[in-house]
C-alpha atoms as one frame of an Amber mdcrd trajectory, in Angstrom:
protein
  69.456  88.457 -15.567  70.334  87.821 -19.481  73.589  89.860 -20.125  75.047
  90.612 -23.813  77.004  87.408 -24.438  76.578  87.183 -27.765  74.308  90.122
 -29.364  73.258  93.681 -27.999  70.317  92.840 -26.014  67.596  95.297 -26.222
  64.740  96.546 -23.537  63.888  99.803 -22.189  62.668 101.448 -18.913  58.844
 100.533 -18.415  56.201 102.800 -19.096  54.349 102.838 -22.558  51.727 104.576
 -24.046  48.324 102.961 -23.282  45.609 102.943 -25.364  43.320 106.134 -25.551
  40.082 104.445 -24.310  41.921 102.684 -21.182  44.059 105.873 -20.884  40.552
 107.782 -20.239  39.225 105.058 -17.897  42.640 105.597 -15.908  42.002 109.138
 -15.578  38.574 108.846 -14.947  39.118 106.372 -12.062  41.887 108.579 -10.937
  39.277 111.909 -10.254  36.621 109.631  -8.281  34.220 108.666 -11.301  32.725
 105.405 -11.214  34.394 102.668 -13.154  33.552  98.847 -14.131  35.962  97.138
 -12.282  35.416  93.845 -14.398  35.523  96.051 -17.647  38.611  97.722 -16.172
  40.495  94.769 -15.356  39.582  93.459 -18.940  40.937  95.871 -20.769  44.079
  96.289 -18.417  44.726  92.714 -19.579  44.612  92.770 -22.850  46.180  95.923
 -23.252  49.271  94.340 -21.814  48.894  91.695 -24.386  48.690  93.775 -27.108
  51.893  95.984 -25.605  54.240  92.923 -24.985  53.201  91.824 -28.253  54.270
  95.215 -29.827  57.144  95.766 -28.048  58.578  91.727 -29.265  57.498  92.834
 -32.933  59.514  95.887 -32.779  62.855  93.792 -31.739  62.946  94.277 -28.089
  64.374  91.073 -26.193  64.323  92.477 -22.497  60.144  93.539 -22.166  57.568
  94.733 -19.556  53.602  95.120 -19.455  53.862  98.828 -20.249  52.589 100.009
 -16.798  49.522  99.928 -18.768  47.049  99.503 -15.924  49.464 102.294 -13.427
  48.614 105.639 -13.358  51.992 106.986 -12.948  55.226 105.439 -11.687  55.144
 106.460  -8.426  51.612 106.595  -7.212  50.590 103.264  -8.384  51.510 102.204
  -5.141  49.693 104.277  -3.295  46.174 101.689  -2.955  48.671  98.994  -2.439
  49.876 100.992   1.254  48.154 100.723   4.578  48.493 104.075   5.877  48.850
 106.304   3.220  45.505 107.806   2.096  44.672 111.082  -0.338  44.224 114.236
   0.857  41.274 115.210   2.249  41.715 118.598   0.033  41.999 118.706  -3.108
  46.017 120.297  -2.999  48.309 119.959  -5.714  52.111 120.795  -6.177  54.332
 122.442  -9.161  56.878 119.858  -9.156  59.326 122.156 -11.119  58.109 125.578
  -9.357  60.899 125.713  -7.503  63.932 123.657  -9.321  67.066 125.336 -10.747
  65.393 124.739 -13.584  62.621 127.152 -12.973  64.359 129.745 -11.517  66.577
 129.935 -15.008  63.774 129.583 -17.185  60.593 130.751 -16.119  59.637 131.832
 -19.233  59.676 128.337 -20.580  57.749 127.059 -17.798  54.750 129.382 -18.008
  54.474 128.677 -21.941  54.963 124.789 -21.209  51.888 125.103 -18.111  49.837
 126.806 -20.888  49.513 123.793 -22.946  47.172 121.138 -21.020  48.922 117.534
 -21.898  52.302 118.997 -22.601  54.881 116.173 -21.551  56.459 117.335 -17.831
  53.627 119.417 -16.761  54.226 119.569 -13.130  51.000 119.223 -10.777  50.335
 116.680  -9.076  47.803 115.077  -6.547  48.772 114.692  -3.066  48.791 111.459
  -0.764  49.779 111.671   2.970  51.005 109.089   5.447  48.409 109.259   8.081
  49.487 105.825   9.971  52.068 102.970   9.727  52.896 101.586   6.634  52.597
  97.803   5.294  52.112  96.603   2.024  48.760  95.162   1.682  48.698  95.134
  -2.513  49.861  91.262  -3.184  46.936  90.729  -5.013  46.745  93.729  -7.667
  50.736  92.844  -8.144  49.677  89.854  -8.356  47.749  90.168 -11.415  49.701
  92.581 -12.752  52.475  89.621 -12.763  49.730  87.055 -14.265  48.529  89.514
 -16.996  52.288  89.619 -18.229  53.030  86.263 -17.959  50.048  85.630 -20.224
  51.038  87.914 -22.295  54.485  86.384 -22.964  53.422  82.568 -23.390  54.156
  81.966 -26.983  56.196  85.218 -27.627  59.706  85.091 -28.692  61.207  87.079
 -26.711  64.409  86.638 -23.913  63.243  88.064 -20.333  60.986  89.886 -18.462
  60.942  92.830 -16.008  58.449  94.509 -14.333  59.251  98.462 -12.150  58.624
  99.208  -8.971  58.955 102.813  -7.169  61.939 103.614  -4.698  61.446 104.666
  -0.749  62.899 108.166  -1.670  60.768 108.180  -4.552  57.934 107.488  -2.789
  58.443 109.322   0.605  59.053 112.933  -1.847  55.405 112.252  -3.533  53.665
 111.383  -0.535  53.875 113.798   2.402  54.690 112.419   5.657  52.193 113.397
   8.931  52.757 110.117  11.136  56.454 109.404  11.583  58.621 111.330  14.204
  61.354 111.976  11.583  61.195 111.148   7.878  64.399 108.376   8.440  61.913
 106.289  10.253  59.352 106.946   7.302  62.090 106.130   4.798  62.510 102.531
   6.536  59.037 102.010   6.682  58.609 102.553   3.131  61.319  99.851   2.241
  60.215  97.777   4.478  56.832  97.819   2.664  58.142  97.818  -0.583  60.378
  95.320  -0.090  57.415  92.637  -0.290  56.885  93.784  -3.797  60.270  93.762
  -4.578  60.875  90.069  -3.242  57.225  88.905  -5.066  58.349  90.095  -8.340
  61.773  87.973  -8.584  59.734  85.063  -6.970  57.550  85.312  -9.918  60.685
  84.836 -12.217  60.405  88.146 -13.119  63.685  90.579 -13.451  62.931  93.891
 -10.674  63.735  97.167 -11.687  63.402  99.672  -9.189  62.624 103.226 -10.478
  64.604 105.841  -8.634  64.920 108.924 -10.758  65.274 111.434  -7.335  68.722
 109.978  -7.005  69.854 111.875 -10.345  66.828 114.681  -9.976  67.341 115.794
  -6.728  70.054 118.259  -7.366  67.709 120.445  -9.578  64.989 120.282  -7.402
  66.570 122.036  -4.353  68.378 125.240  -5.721  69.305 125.675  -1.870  71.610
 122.719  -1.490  74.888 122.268  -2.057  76.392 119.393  -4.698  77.897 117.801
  -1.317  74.726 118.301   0.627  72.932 116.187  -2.554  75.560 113.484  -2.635
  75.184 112.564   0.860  71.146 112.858   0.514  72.028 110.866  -2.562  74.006
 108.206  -0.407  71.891 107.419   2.596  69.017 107.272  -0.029  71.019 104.419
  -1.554  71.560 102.759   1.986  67.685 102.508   2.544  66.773 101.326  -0.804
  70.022  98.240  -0.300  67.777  98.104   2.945  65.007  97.403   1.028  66.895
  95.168  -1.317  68.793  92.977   1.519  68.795  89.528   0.737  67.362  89.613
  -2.777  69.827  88.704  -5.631  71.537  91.314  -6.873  71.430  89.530 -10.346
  67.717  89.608 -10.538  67.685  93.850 -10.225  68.131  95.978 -12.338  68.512
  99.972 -11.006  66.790 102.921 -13.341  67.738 107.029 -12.017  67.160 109.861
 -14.503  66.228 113.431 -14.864  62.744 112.872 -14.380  60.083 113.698 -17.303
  61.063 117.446 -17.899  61.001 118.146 -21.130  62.967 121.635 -20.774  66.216
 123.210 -21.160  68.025 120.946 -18.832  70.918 123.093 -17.588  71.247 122.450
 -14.193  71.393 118.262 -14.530  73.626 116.727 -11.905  76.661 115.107 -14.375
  76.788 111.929 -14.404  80.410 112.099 -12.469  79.414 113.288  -9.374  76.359
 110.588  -8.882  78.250 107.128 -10.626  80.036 106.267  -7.454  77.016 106.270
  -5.251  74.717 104.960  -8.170  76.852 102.063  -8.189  76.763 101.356  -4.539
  72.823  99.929  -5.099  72.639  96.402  -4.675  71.838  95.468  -8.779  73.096
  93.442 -11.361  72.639  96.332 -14.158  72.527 100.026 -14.232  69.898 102.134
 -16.082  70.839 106.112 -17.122  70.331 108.843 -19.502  72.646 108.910 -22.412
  70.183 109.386 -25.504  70.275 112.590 -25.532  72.391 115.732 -25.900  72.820
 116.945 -22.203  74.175 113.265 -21.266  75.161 112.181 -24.643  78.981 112.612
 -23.730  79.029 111.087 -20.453  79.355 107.768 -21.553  83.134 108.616 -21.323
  82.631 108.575 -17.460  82.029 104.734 -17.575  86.297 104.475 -18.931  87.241
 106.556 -15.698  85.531 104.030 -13.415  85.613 100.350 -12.912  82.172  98.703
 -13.613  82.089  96.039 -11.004  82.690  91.722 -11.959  79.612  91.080 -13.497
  77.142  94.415 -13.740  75.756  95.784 -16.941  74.973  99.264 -17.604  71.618
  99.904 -19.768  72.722 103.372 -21.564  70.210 105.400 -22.636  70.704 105.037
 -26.517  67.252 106.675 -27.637  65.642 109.230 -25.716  61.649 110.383 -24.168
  62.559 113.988 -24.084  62.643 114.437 -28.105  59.861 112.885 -30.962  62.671
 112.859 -33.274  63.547 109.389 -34.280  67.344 108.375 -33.708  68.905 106.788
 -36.951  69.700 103.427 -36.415  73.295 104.047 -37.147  73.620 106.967 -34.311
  72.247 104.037 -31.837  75.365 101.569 -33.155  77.650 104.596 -32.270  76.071
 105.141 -29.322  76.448 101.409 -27.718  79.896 101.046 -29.533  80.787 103.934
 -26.924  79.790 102.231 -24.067  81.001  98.701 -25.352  84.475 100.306 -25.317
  84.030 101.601 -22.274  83.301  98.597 -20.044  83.065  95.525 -22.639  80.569
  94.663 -25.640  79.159  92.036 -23.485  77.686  94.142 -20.387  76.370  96.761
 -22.520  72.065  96.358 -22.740  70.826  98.960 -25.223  67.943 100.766 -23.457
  65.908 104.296 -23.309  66.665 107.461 -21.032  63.175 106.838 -19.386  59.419
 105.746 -20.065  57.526 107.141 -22.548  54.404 107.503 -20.863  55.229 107.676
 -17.192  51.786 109.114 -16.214  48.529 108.504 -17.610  48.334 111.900 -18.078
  50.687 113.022 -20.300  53.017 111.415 -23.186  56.519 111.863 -23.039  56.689
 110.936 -26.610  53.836 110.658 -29.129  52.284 107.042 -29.138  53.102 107.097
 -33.006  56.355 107.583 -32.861  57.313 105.409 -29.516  57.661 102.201 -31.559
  59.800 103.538 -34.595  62.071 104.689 -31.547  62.103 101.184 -30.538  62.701
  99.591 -33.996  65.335 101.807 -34.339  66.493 100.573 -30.930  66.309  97.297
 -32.778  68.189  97.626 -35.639  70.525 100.122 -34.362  71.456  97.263 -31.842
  71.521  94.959 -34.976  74.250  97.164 -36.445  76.365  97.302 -33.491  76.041
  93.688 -32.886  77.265  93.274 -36.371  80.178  95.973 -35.821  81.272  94.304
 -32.004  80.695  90.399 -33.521  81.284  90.576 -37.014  78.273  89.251 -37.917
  74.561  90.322 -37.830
């Protein structure tokens, strides 16, 4: 994994907007309608092209295919799975319904559900686990890794990465109706997962495993404790190093966040009471919030604690949970911060989260995603200048 030797590298988190057309096919496919499957795979491709190609024209060094042809971050995976299957019914779930968050605010929440689109709406489709798990999806991934490789040839940029979902992450979208006990589902899941995990880094490709339950979990369950989610928190972190046994830690790359709601924010677990368990996960970098103005400050947590020989953090330095565009010069502050905190050269200037983790909704507006990343750009530009001397 490229590390800041010598400039502020840039990248962000993974997800993109995707263009409206294959956004609608996405969607359509998603509710049962018949699709082309040639025509589908098509434009999949070349709407990676035409993302990588974006993304390397806006000044980002560390790039991904967008998760153009995903439906979400998490239930990509699910046609990739032996035994997990939708529901037979058509049930949903309000993913916020019951957080702290809700329970403080449900005011906000039934003007935000009003507004079909809004970014963090909160149902969701159900899958179940109906039988043992294996991974049976090396062929999609592996023309998801194809369509980015052809994407990059003759692009300037300095690495690659590609996301893939967490057991946790998984196992709380995906309701379990097989296993005795949902440890036993949890090690199935990484089991399974860990053949994507292992085919992305054979491909040359940098993993990053999307866990944003590790940092969400806390608001979800008003009825547990901060101790009761630290020790979810930790043997969460023991399955996914379970998952991740073997594989170079140098070739991983670890993303947890607050998830996509765009709300108040109150009850966020701080950053100091998750760092020491985040940094147990078998990764060469570490991938947070810090872009906006509930985490902003917490980049003084990373002085308190000693970032292990050889790990970068990836701060958030812009944000998904705002359209406003950071100045480039706030960005500079922002990675000076962490550069003082544990050294200009394992700083990676990155985003809070995607910007289109769902087909269905748009964190941020597709407009405005790439002046966030030029400013990304130059704002790393500035600080490079500022931590180097030179531009």
């Amino acid at each position: 994994m490229k590390r800041s030797t010598d400039r502020i590298l840039t990248t962000h988190v993974g997800s993109l907007p995707r263009p409206e057309d294959l956004r609608q096919t996405i969607m359509a496919k998603m509710q049962g309608e018949a699709v082309d499957p040639a025509a589908f795979t098509a434009r999949v491709k070349s709407a990676v092209a035409e993302t990588v190609r974006r993304q390397i024209d806006a000044g980002i060094d560390i790039v991904a295919d967008g998760e153009q042809g995903r439906v979400g971050f998490i239930p990509y995976v699910n046609e990739r799975l032996a035994g997990i299957t939708p529901s037979p019914t058509a049930e949903s779930a309000n993913y916020w319904g019951r957080s702290r968050e809700f329970q403080a605010f449900p005011e906000f929440y039934a003007w935000a559900a009003s507004m079909p689109g809004t970014a963090g709406q909160t149902g969701r489709s159900r899958w179940i686990c109906t039988g043992p798990v294996s991974y049976r999806g090396l062929a999609a991934l592996q023309t998801d890794i194809a369509n980015l490789k052809v994407a990059l040839a003759g692009q300037k940029h300095e690495e690659a990465f590609m996301p893939a979902v967490s057991p946790s992450n998984l196992a709380n979208w995906n309701r379990n109706e097989h296993y005795n006990t949902e440890e036993e589902y949890l090690i199935a899941l990484a089991d399974a997962l860990r053949e994507e995990y292992r085919a992305i880094i054979d491909a040359g490709l940098v993993l990053q495993v999307d866990d944003p339950l590790l940092a969400s979990y806390y608001v979800m369950h008003p009825e547990a404790s901060l101790e009761d989610c630290r020790k979810w928190a930790e043997r969460r972190v023991e399955i996914l190093n379970h998952a991740l046994r073997g594989l170079p830690a140098d070739r991983i790359r670890y993303h947890t966040c607050y998830s996509i709601n765009i709300g108040p924010r109150v009850h966020d677990m701080e950053l100091k009471n998750l760092i020491d368990i985040m940094l147990k996960v078998n990764a060469g970098a570490y991938s947070f919030e810090a872009g906006n103005p509930r985490h902003e400050h917490e980049w003084k947590v990373w002085g308190e604690v000693k970032l292990p020989e050889g790990k970068s953090v990836i701060p958030g330095v812009i944000t998904h949970s705002s359209n406003i565009v950071e100045h480039p010069e706030v960005i500079a502050e922002r990675i000076g911060r962490f550069a003082q905190a544990v050294g200009r050269e394992n700083v990676i200037a990155g985003a809070d989260c995607g910007f289109a983790s769902f087909a269905s909704t748009c964190e941020v507006h597709p407009s405005v995603v790439w002046v966030k990343l030029q400013a990304l750009a130059e704002g790393a530009r500035l600080a490079t200048k500022e931590l180097w001397g030179r531009a």
